[in-house]
Each structure stands twice: as C-alpha cells, then as structure tokens.
PDB file of N, CA, C and O in Angstrom:
ATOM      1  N   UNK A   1      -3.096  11.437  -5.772  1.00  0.00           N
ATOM      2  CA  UNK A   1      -2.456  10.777  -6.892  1.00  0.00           C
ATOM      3  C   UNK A   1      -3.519  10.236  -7.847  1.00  0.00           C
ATOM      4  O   UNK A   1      -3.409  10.286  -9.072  1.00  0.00           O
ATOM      5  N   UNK A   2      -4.402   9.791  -7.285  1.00  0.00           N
ATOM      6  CA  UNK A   2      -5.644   8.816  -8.312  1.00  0.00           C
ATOM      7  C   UNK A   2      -6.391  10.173  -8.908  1.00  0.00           C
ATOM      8  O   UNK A   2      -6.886  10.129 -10.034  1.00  0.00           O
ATOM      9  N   UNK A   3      -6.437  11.058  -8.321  1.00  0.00           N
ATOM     10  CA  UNK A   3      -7.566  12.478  -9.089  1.00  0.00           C
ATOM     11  C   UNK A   3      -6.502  12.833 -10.246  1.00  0.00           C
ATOM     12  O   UNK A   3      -7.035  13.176 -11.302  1.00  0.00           O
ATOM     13  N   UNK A   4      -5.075  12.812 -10.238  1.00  0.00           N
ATOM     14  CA  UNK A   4      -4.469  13.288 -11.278  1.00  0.00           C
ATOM     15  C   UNK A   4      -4.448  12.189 -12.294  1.00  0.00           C
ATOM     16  O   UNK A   4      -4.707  12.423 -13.475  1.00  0.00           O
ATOM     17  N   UNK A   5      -4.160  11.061 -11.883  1.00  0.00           N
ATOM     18  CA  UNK A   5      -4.762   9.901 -12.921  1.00  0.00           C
ATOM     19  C   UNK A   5      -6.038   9.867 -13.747  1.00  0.00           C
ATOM     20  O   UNK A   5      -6.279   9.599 -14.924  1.00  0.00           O
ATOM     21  N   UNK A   6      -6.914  10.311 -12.486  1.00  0.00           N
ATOM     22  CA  UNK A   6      -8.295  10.021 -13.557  1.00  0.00           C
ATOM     23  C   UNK A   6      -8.638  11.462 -14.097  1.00  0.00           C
ATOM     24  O   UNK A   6      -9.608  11.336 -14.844  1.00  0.00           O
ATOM     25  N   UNK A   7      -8.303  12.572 -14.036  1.00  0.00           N
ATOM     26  CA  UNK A   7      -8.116  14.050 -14.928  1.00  0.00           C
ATOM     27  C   UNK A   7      -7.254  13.588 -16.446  1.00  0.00           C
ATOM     28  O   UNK A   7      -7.314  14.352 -17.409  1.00  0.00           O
ATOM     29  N   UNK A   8      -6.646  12.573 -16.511  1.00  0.00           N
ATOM     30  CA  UNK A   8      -6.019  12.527 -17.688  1.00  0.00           C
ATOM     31  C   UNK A   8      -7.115  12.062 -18.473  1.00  0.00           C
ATOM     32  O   UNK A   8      -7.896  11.458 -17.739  1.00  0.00           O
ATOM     33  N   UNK A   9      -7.617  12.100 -20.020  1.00  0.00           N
ATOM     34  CA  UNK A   9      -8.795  11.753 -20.768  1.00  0.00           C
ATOM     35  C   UNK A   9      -8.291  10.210 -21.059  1.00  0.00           C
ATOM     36  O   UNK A   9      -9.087   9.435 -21.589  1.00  0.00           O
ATOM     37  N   UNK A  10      -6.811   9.718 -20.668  1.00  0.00           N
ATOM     38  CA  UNK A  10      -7.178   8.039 -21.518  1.00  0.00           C
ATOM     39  C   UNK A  10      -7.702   7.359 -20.326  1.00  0.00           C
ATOM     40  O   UNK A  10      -7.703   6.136 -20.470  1.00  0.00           O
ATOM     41  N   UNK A  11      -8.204   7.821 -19.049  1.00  0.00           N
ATOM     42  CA  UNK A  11      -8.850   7.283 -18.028  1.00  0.00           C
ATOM     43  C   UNK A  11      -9.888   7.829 -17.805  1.00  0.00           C
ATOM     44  O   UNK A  11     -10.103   8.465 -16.773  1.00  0.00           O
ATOM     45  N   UNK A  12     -10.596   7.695 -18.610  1.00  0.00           N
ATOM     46  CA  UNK A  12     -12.205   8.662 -18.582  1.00  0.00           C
ATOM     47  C   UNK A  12     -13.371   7.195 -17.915  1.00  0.00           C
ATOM     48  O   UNK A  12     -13.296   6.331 -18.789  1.00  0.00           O
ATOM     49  N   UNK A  13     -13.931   6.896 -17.242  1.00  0.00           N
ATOM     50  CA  UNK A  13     -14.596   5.817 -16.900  1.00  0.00           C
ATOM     51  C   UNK A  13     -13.893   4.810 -16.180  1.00  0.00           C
ATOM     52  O   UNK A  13     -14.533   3.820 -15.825  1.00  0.00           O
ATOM     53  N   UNK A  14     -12.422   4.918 -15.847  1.00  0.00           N
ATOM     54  CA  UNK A  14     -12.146   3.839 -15.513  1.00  0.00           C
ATOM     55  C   UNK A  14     -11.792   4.217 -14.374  1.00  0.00           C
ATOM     56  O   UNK A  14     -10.590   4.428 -14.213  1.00  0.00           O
ATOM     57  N   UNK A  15     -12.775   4.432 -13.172  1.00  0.00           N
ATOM     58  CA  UNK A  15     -12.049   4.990 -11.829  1.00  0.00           C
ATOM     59  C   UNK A  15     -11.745   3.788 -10.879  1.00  0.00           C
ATOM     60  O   UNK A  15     -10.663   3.572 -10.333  1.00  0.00           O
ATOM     61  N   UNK A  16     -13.125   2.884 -10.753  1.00  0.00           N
ATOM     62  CA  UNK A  16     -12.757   1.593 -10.259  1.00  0.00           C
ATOM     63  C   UNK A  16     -11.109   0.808 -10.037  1.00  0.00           C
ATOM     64  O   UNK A  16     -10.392   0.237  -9.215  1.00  0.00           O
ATOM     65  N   UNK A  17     -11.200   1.340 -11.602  1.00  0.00           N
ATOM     66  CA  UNK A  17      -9.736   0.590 -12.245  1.00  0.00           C
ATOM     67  C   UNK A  17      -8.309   1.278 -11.246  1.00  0.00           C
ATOM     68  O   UNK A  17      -7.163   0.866 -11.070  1.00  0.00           O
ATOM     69  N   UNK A  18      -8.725   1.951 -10.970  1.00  0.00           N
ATOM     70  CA  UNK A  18      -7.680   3.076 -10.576  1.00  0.00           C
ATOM     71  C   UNK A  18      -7.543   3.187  -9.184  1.00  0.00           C
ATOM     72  O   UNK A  18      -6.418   3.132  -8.686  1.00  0.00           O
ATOM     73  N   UNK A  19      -8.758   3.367  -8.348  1.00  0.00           N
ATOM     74  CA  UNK A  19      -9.279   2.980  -7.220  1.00  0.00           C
ATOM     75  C   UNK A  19      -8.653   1.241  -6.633  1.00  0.00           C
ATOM     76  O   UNK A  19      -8.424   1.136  -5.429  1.00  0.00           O
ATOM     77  N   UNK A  20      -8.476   0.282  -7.338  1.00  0.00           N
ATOM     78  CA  UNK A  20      -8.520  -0.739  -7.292  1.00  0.00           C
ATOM     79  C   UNK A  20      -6.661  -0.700  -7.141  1.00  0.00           C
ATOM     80  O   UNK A  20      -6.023  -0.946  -6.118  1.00  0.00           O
ATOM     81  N   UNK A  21      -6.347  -0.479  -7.919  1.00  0.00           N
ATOM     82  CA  UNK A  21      -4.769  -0.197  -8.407  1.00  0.00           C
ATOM     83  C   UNK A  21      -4.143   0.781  -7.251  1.00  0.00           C
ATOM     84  O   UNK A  21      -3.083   0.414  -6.745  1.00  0.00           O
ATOM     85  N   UNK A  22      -4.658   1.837  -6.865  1.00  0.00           N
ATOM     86  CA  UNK A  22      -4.012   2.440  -6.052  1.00  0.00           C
ATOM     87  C   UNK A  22      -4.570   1.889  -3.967  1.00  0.00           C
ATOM     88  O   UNK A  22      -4.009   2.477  -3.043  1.00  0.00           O
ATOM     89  N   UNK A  23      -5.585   0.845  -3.693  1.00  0.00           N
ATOM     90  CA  UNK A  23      -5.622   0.124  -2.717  1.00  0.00           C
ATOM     91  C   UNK A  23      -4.603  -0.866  -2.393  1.00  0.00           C
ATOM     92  O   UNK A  23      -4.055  -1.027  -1.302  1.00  0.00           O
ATOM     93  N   UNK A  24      -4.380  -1.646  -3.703  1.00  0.00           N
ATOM     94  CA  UNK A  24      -3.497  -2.854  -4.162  1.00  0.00           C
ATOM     95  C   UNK A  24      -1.971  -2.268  -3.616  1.00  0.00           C
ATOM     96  O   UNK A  24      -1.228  -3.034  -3.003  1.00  0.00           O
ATOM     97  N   UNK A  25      -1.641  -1.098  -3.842  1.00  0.00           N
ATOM     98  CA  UNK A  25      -0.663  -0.526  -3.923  1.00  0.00           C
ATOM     99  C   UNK A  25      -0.508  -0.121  -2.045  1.00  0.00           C
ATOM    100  O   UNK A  25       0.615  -0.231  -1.553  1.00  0.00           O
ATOM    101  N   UNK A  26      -1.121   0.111  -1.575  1.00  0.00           N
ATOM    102  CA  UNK A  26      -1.628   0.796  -0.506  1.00  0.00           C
ATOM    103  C   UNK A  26      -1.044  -0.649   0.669  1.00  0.00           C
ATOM    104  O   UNK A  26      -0.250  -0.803   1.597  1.00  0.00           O
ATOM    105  N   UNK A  27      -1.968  -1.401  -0.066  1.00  0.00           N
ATOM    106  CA  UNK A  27      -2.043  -3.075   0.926  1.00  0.00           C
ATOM    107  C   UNK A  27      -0.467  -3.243   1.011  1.00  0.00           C
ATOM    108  O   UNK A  27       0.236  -3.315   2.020  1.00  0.00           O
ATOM    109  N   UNK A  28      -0.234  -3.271   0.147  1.00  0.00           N
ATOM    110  CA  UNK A  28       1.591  -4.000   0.001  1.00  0.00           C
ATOM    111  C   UNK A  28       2.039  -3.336   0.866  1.00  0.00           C
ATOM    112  O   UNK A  28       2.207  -3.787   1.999  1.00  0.00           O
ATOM    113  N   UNK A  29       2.356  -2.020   0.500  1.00  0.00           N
ATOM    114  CA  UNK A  29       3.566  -1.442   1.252  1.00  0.00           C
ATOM    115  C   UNK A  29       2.992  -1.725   2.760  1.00  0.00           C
ATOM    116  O   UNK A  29       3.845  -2.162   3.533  1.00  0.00           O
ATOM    117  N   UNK A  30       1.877  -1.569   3.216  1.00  0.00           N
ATOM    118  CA  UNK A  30       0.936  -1.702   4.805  1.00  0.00           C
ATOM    119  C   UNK A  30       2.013  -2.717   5.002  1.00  0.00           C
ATOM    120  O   UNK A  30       2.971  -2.455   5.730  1.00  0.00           O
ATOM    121  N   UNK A  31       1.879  -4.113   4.255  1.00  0.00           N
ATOM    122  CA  UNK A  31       2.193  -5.446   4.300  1.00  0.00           C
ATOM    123  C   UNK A  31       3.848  -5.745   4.696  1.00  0.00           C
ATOM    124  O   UNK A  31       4.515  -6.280   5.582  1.00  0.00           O
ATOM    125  N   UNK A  32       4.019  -5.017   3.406  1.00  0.00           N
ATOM    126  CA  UNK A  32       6.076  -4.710   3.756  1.00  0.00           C
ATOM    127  C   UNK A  32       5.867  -4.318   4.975  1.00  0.00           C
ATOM    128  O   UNK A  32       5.681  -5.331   5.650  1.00  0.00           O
ATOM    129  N   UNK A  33       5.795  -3.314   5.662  1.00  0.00           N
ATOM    130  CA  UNK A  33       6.203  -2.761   6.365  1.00  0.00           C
ATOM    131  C   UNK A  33       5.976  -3.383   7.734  1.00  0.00           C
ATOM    132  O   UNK A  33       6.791  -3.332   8.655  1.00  0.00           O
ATOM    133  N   UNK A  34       4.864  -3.938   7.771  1.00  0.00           N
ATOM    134  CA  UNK A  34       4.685  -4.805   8.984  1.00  0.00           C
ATOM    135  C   UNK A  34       5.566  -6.250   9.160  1.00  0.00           C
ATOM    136  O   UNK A  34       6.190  -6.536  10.181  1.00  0.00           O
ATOM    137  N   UNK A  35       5.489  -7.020   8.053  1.00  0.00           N
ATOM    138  CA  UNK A  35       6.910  -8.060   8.388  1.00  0.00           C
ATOM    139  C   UNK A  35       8.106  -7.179   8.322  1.00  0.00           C
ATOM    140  O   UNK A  35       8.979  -7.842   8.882  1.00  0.00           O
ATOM    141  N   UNK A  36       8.616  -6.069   7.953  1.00  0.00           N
ATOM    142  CA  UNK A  36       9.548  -5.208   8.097  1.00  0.00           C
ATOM    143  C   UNK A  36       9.512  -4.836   9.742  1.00  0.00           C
ATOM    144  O   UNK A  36      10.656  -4.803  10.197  1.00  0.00           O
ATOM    145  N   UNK A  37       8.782  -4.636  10.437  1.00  0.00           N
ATOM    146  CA  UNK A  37       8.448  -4.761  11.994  1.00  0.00           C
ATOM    147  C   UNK A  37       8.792  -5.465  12.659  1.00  0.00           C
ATOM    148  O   UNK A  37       9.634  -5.354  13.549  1.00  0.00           O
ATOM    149  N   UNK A  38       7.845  -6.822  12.152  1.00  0.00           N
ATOM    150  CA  UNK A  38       8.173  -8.198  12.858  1.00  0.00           C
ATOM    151  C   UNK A  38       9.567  -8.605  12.784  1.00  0.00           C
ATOM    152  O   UNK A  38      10.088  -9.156  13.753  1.00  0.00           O
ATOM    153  N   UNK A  39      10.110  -8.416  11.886  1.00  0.00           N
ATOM    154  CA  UNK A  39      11.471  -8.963  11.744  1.00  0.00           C
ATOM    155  C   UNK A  39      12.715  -7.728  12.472  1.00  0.00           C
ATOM    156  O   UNK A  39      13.869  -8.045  12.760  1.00  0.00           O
ATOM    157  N   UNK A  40      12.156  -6.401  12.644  1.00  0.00           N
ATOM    158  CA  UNK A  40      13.040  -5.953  13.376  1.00  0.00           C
ATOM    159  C   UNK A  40      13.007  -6.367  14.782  1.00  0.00           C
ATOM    160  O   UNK A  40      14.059  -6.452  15.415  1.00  0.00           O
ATOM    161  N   UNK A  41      11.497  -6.716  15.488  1.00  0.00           N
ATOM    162  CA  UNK A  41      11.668  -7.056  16.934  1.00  0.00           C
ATOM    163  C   UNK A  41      11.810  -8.180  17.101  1.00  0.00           C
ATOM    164  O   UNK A  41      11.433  -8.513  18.224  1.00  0.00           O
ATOM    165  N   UNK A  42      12.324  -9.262  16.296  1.00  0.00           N
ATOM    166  CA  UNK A  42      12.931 -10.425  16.624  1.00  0.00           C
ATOM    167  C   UNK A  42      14.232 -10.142  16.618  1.00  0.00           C
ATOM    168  O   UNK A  42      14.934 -10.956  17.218  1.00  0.00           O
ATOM    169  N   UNK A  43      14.966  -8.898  15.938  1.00  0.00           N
ATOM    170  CA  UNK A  43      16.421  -9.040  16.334  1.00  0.00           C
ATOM    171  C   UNK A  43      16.735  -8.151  17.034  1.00  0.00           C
ATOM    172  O   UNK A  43      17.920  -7.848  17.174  1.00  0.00           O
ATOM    173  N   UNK A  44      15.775  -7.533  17.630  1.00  0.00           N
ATOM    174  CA  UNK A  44      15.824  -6.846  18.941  1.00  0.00           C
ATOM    175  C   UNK A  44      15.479  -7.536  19.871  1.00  0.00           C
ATOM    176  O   UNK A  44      15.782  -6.961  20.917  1.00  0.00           O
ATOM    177  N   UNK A  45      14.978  -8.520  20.056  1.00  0.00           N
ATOM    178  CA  UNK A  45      14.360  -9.311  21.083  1.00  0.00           C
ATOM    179  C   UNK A  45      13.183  -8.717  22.051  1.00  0.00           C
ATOM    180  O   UNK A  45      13.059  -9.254  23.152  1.00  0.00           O
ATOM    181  N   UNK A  46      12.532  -7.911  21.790  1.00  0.00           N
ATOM    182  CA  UNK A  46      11.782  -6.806  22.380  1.00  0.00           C
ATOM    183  C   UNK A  46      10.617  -7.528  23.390  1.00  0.00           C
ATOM    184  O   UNK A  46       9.920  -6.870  24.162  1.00  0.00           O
ATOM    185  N   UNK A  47      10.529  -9.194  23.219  1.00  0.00           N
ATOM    186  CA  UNK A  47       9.945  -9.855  24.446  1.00  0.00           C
ATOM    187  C   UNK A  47      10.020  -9.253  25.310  1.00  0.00           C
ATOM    188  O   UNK A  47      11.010  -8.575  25.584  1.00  0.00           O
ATOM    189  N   UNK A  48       8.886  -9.338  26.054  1.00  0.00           N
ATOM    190  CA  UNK A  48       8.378  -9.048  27.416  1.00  0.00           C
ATOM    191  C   UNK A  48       8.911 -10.656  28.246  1.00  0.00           C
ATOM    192  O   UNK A  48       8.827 -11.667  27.549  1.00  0.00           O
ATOM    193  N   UNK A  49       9.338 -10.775  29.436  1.00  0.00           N
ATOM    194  CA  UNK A  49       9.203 -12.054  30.161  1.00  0.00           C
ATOM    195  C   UNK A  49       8.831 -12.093  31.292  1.00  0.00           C
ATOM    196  O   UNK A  49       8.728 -13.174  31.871  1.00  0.00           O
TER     197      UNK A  49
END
C-alpha cells in the first residue's frame, strides 16, 4: 500500500511521512483488536482455576 502511495509524484520525498502514517495505522488496529480479545475472554470466562 505505502509503494503505491509513494509512486504517486505529490509524494515525492515524503516517505517518512508515509512510513509513519501507515505504522500509526498498523498500531491501532494491533490495539483494537487486542482489547477486542480481552473483552471477548471476559465474557467467556476462559479463566483457568
């Protein structure tokens, strides 16, 4: 996705920028998805006892 971004010419130098933007993007969903986890095995109760 970021190589077709930075092939376009109004992103000529700005890979950082892009690089930066598509980590940011990366982190979140990681982020969703793990309290998306946590919160399913609390209403599963998936404790060990």
């Amino acid at each position: 996705m970021s190589r077709s971004i930075l092939a376009n010419p109004k992103f000529l130098g700005r890979h950082l920028e892009v690089y930066i933007f598509v980590g940011i993007l990366y982190w979140v969903f990681c982020y969703a998805m793990s309290i998306a986890s946590q919160k399913l095995e609390q209403q599963l109760n998936t404790e060990h006892k």
